[in-house]
C-alpha positions as a Markdown table, in Angstrom:
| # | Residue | x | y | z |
|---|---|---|---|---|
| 1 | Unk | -6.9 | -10.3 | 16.7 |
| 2 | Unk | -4.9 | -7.8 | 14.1 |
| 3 | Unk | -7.2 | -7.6 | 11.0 |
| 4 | Unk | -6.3 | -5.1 | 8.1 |
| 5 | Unk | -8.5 | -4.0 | 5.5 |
| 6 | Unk | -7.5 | -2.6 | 2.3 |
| 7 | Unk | -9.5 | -0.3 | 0.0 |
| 8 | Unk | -9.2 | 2.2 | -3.0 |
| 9 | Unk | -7.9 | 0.2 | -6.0 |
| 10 | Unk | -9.4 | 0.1 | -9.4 |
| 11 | Unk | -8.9 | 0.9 | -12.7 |
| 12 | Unk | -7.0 | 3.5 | -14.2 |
| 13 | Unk | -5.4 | 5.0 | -17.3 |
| 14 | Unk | -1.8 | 5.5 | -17.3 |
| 15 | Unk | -0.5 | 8.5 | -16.0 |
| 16 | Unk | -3.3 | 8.6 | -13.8 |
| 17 | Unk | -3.5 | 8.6 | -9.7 |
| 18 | Unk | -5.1 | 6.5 | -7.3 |
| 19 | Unk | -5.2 | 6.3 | -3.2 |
| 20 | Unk | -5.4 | 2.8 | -1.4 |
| 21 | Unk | -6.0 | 2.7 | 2.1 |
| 22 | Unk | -5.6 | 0.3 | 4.8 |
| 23 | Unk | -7.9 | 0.2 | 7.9 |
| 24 | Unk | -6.4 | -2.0 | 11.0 |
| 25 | Unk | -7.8 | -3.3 | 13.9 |
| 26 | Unk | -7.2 | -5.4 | 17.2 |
| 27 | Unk | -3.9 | -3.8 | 17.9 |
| 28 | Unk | -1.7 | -0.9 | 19.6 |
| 29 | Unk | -1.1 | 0.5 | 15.6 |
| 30 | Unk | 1.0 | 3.3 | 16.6 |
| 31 | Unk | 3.3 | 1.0 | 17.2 |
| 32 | Unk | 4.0 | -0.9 | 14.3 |
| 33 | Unk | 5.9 | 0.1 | 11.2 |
| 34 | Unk | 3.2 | -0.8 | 8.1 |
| 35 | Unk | 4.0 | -1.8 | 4.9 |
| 36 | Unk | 2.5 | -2.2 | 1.4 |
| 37 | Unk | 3.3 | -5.1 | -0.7 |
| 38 | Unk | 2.5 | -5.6 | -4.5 |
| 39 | Unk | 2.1 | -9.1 | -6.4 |
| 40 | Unk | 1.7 | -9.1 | -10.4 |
| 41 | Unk | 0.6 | -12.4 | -12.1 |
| 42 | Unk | 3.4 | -14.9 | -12.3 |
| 43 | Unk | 5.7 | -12.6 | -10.5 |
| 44 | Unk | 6.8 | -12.7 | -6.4 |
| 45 | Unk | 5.4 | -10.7 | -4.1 |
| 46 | Unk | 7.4 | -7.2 | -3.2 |
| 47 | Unk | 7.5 | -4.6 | -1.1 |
| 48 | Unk | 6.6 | -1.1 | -2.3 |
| 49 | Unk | 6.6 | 1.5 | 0.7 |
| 50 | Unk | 7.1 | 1.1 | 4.2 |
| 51 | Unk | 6.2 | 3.8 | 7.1 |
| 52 | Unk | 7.5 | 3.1 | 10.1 |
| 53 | Unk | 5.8 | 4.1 | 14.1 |
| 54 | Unk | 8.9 | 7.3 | 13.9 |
| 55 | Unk | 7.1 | 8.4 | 10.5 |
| 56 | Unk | 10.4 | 7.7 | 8.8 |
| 57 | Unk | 9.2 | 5.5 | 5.2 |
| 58 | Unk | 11.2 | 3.6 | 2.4 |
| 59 | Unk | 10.3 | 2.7 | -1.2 |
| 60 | Unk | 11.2 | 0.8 | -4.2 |
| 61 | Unk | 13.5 | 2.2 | -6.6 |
| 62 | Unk | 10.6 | 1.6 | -8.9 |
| 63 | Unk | 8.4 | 4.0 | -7.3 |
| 64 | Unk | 10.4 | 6.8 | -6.1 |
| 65 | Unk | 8.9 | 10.1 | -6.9 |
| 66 | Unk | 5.5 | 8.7 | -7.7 |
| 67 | Unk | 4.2 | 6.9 | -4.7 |
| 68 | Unk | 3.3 | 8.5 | -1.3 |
| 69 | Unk | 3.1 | 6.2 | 2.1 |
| 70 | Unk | 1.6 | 7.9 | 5.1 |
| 71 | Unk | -0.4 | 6.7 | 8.0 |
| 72 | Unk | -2.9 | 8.7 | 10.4 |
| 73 | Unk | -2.4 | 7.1 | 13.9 |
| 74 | Unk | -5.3 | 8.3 | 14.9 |
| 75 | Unk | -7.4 | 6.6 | 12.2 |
| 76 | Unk | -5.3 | 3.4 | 12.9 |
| 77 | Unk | -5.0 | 3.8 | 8.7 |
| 78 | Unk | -1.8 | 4.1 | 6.2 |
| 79 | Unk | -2.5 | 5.4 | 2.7 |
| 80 | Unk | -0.4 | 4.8 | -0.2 |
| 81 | Unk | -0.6 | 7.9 | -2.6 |
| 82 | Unk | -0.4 | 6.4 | -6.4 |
| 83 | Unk | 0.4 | 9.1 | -9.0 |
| 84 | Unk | 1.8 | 8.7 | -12.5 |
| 85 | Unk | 0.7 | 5.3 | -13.0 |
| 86 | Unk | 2.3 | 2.7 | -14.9 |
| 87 | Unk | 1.3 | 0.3 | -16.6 |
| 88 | Unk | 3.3 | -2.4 | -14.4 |
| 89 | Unk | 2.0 | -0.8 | -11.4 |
| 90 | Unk | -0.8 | -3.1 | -12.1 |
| 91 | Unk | -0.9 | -5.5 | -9.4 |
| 92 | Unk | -2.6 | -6.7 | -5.9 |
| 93 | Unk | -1.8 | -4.6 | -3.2 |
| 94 | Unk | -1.0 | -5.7 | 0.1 |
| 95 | Unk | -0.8 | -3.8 | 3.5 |
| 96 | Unk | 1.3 | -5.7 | 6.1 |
| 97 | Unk | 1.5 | -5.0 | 9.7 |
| 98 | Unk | 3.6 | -7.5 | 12.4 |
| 99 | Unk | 2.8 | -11.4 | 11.0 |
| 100 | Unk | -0.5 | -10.0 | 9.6 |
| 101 | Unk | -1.6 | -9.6 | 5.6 |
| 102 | Unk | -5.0 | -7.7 | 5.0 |
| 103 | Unk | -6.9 | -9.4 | 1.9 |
| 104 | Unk | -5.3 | -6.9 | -1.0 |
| 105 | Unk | -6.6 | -4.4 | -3.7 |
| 106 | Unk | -6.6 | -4.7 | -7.2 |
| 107 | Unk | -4.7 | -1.9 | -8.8 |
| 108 | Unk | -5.2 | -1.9 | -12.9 |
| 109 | Unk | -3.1 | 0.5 | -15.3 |
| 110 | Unk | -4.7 | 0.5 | -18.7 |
| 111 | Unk | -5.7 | 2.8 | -21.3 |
């Protein structure tokens, strides 16, 4: 079966940068547009960046400019490139691909 598995988050000050990854498995990958997702305490689970199998992405307004999405087909891997950090970046990340969700990231802003 599809298993993702995410990696890179931490803690960092603001302004800072960061890179998650996510690592899948038990699928045709190429093939799927991939997604990261972000949930904060108390606050509903969103999309941030989403890379489609043509390469083409989308982002929230809310990260425009700052965030990268890219994927390496032949790693079966998407990155999501984190710079100027926010403060209310801080959040679990989420990589989604089809109906599956890897285990998410913890992503910290704090000085």
């Amino acid at each position: 079966q599809v298993q993702l598995v995410e990696s890179g988050g931490g803690l960092v000050q603001p302004g800072g940068s960061l890179r998650l990854s996510c690592a899948a498995s038990g699928t045709i990958f190429s093939i799927y547009a991939v997604g990261w997702y972000r949930q904060a305490p108390g606050k509903q689970r969103e999309l941030v960046a989403r890379i489609f199998s043509t390469g083409s992405t989308n982002y929230a307004d809310s990260v425009k400019g700052r965030f990268t999405i890219s994927r390496d087909n032949a790693k079966n891997t998407v990155y999501l490139q984190m710079n100027s950090l926010k403060p209310e970046d801080t959040a679990v990340y989420y990589c989604h691909l089809s109906n599956v969700w890897g285990q998410g990231t913890q992503v910290t802003v704090s000085s």
